[in-house]
N, CA, C and O of each residue as an XYZ file, in Angstrom:
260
protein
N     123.014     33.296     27.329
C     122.726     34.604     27.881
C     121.536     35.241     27.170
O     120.877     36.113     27.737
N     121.217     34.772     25.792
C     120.136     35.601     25.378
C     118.918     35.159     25.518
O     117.974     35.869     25.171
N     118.680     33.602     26.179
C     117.558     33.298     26.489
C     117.296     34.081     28.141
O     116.148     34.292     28.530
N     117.995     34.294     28.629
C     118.132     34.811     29.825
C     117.146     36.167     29.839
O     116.264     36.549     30.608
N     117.897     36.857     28.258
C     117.490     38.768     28.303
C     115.803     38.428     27.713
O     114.765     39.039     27.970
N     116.018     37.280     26.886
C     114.746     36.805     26.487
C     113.503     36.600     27.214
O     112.363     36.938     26.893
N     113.869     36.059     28.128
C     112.646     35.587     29.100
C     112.363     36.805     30.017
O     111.211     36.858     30.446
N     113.205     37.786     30.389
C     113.216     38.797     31.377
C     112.639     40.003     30.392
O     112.116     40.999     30.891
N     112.763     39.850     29.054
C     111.698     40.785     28.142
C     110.558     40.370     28.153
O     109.730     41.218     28.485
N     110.002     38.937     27.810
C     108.751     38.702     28.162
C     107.916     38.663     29.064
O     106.695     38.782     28.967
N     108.744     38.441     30.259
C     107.923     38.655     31.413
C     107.721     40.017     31.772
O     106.673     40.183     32.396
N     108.403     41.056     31.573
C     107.655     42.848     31.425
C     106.775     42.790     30.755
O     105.766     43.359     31.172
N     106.699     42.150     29.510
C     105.606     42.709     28.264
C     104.410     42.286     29.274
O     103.569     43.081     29.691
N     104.464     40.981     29.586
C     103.734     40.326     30.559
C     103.245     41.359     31.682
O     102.119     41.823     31.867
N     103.965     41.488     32.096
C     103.274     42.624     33.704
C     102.651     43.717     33.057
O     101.611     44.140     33.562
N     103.180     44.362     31.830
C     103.045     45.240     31.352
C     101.477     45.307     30.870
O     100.803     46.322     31.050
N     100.936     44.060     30.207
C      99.846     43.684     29.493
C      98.898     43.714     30.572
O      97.900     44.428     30.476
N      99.164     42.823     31.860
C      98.053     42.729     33.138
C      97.865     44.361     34.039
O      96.877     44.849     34.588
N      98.932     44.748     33.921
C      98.877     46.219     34.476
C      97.701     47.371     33.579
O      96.837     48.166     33.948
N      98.171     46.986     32.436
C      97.021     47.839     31.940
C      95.227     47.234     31.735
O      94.221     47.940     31.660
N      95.309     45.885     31.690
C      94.488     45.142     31.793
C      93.519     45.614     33.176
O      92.302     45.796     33.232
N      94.471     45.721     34.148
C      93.734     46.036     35.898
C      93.462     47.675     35.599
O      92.362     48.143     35.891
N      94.240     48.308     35.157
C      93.494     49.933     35.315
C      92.358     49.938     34.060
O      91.345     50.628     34.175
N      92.515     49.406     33.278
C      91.119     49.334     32.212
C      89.959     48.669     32.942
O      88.871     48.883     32.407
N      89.931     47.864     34.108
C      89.150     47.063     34.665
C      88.778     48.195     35.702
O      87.612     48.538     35.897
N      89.747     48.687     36.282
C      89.299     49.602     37.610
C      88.672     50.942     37.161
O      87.978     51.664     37.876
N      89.044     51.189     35.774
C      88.296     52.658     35.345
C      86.474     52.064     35.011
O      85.419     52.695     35.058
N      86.776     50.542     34.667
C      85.291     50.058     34.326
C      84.333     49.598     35.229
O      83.309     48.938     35.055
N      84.879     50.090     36.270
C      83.843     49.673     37.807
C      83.851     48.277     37.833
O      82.759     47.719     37.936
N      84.993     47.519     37.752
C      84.902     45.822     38.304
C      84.617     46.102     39.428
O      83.606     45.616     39.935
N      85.772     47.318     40.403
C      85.759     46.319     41.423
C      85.053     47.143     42.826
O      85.275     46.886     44.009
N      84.049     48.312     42.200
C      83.268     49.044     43.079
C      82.498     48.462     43.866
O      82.416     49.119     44.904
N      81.734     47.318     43.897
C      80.916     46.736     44.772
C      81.791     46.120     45.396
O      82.291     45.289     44.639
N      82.455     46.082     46.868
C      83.012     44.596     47.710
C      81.811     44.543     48.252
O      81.072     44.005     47.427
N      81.127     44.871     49.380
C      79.864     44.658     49.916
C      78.873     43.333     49.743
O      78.464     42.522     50.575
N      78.624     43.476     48.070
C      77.512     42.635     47.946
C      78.069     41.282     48.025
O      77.889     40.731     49.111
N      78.564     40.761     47.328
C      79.216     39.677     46.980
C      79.621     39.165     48.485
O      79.102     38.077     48.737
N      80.297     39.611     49.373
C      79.914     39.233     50.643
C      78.974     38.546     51.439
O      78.983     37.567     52.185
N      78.165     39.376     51.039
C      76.827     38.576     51.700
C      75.351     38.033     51.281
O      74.307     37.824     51.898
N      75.789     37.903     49.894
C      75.087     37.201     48.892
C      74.774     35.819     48.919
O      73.829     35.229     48.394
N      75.892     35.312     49.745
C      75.666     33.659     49.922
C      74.545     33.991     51.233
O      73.486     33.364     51.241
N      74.748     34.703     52.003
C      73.864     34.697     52.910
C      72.122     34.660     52.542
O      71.288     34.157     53.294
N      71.945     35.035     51.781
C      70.372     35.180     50.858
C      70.437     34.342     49.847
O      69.484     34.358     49.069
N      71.366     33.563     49.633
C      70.402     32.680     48.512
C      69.701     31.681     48.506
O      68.992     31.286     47.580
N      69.863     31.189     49.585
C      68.594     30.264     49.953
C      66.627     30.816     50.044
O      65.558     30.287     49.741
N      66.912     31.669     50.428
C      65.766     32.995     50.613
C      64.913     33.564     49.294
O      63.750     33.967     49.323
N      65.639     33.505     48.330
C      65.437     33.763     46.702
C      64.924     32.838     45.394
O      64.367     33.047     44.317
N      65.570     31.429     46.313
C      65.636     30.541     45.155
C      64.482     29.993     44.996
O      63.531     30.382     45.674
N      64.341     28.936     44.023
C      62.895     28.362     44.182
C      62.727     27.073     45.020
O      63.397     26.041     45.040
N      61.745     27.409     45.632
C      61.560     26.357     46.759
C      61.382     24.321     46.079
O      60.864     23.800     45.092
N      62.024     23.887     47.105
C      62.171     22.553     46.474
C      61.613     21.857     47.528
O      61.552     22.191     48.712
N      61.084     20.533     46.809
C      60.542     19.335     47.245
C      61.165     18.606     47.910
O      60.979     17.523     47.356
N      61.863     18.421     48.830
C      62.740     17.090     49.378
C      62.072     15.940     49.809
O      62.710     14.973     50.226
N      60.258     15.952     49.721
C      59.773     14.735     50.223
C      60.542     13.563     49.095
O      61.047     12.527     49.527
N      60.535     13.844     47.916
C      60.826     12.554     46.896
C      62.580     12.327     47.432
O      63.034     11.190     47.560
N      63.226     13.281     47.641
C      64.590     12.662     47.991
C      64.707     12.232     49.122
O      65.630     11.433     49.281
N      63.997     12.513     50.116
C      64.162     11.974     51.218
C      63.525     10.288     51.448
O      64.080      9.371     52.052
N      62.289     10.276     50.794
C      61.987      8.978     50.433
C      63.111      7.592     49.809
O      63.267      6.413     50.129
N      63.727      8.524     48.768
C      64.816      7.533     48.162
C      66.387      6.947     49.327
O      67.060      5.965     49.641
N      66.216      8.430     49.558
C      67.353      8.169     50.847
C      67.049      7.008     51.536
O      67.830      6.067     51.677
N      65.578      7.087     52.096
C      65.010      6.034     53.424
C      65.040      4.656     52.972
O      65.088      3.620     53.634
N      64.995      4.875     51.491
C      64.784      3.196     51.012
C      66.379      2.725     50.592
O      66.714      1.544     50.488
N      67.059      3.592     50.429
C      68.308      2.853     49.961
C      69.037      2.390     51.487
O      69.717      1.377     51.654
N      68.662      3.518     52.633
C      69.180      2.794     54.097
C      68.878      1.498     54.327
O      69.686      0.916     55.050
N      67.695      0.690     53.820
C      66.924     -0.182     54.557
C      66.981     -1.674     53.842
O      66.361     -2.618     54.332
């Protein structure tokens, strides 16, 4: 029985620890932006640095053949 009261104390301390963990996070502006992060994958091709695919595409053609 006392591993029982045991485990059902740790798992509060537990909720207890992440609960304050999330309002210390939400007073610290984690989670003010949803927006961007959304549509961020949408632009990153647009940003990045432009790449060469003639050399990979070459290797591709020769390993088909």
């Amino acid at each position: 029985m006392i591993a029982l009261y045991l485990t059902i104390f740790i798992s509060l301390i537990l909720a207890l620890i992440f609960l304050v963990l999330f309002f210390h996070s939400s007073r610290q502006g984690q989670y003010e932006d949803t927006y961007t992060p959304s549509i961020r994958m949408l632009f990153d091709d647009e940003f990045g640095p432009e790449k060469d695919n003639t050399e990979t595409n070459q290797e591709t053609n020769n390993t088909n053949t």
